[in-house]
N, C-alpha and C positions, 0 to 999 in steps of 0.2 A: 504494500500500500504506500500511497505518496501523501504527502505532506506538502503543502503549500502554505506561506503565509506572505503578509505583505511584506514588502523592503522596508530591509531597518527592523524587524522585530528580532530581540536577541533571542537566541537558542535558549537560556533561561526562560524567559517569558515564553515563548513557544511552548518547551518542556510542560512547564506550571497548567497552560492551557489544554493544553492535551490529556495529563493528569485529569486535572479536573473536571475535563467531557469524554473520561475513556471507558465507563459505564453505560453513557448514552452512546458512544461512539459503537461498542462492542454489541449493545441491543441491539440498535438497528441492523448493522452490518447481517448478525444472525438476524434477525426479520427477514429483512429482504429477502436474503436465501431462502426461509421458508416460504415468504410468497410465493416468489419466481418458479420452485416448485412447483407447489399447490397451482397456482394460476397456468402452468406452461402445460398441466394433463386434462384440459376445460374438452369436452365433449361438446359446446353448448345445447343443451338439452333440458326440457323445463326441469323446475328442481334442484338446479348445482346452483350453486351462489359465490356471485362477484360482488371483487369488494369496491366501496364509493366510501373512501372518506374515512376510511378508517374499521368501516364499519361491516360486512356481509348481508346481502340480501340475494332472497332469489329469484330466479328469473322463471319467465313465464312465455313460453311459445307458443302460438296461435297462428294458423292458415289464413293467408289472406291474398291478396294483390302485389301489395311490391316489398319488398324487405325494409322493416322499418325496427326502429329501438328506442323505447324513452323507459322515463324511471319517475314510475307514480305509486300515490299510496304506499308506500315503501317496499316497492317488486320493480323490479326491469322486466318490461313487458317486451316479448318482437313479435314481430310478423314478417311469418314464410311467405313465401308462393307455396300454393297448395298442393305443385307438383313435384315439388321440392321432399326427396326420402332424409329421413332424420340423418343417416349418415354424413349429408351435404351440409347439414345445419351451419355447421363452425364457418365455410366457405364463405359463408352468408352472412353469417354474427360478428366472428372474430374482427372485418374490417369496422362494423359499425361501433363496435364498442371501442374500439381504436379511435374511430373519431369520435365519441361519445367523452370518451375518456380526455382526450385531447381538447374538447370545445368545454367541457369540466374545468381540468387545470387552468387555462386560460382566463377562465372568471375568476380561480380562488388566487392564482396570483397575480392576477391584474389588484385584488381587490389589497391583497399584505403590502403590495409594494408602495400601493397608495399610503397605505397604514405607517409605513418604517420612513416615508420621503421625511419626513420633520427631522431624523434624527442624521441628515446628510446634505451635505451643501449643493451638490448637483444631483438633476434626474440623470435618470438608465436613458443612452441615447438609443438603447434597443432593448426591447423584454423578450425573447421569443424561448418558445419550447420545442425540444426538439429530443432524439432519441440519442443521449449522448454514452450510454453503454457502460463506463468506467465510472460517472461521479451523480453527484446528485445534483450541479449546478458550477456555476461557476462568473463571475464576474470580471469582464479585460481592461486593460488598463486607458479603453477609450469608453467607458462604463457601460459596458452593455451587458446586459443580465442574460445566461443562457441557464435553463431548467430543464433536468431531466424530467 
């Protein structure tokens, strides 16, 4: 794992930092792995449940017209094409909740970033999200915000 900090912060203060977020550091790290499991054997099929926010709900598949996905009453609802055999499901699911997922993060970090501006002298000359594999985010030194 890499470590990154700003220029100018001594190896002390780094150290002391790291210390003291190496419990929260060490959770998440194992979280994620157990997600990215969990999540990467999705069948989507009614009944399995994706998680929003922390949280797990499940989802609910119905025959209809065109492929579609929202998240009401606390279920992920979609809709197949009625020709469509359960086997195909994911082919069909997997991209929307992709962008479900994505037009999601988008509002909750639109919404922090508003949140933390007071505590910084310039805005992010970019917010965007995107699939960055290794990190969880990352900030350039022309301040542009990028989020896994």
């Amino acid at each position: 794992m890499t470590v990154k900090a700003p220029q100018g912060m001594t190896e002390d203060a780094l150290t002391t930092n790291l210390f003291r977020r190496a419990k929260w550091i060490i959770n998440n790290i194992d979280r994620m792995d157990e997600v990215i499991e969990y999540e990467s054997n999705k069948e989507f099929i009614s009944g399995e449940k994706y998680l929003l926010r922390g949280r797990r709900y499940r989802l609910k598949v119905n025959k209809g017209d065109e492929p579609a996905l929202k998240f009401l009453k606390g279920k992920f609802h979609a809709t197949i094409p009625v020709d469509v055999p359960e086997f195909e499901y994911k082919s069909y699911l997997q991209p929307l909740f992709l962008e479900y997922y994505h037009h999601k993060a988008e509002q909750v970090i639109d919404e922090r970033v508003k949140r933390y501006l007071k505590y910084f002298d310039d805005e992010p000359s970019l917010i965007k999200i995107q699939d960055l594999k290794e990190k969880w985010g990352s900030c350039s030194k022309k301040n542009q915000l990028r989020f896994n």
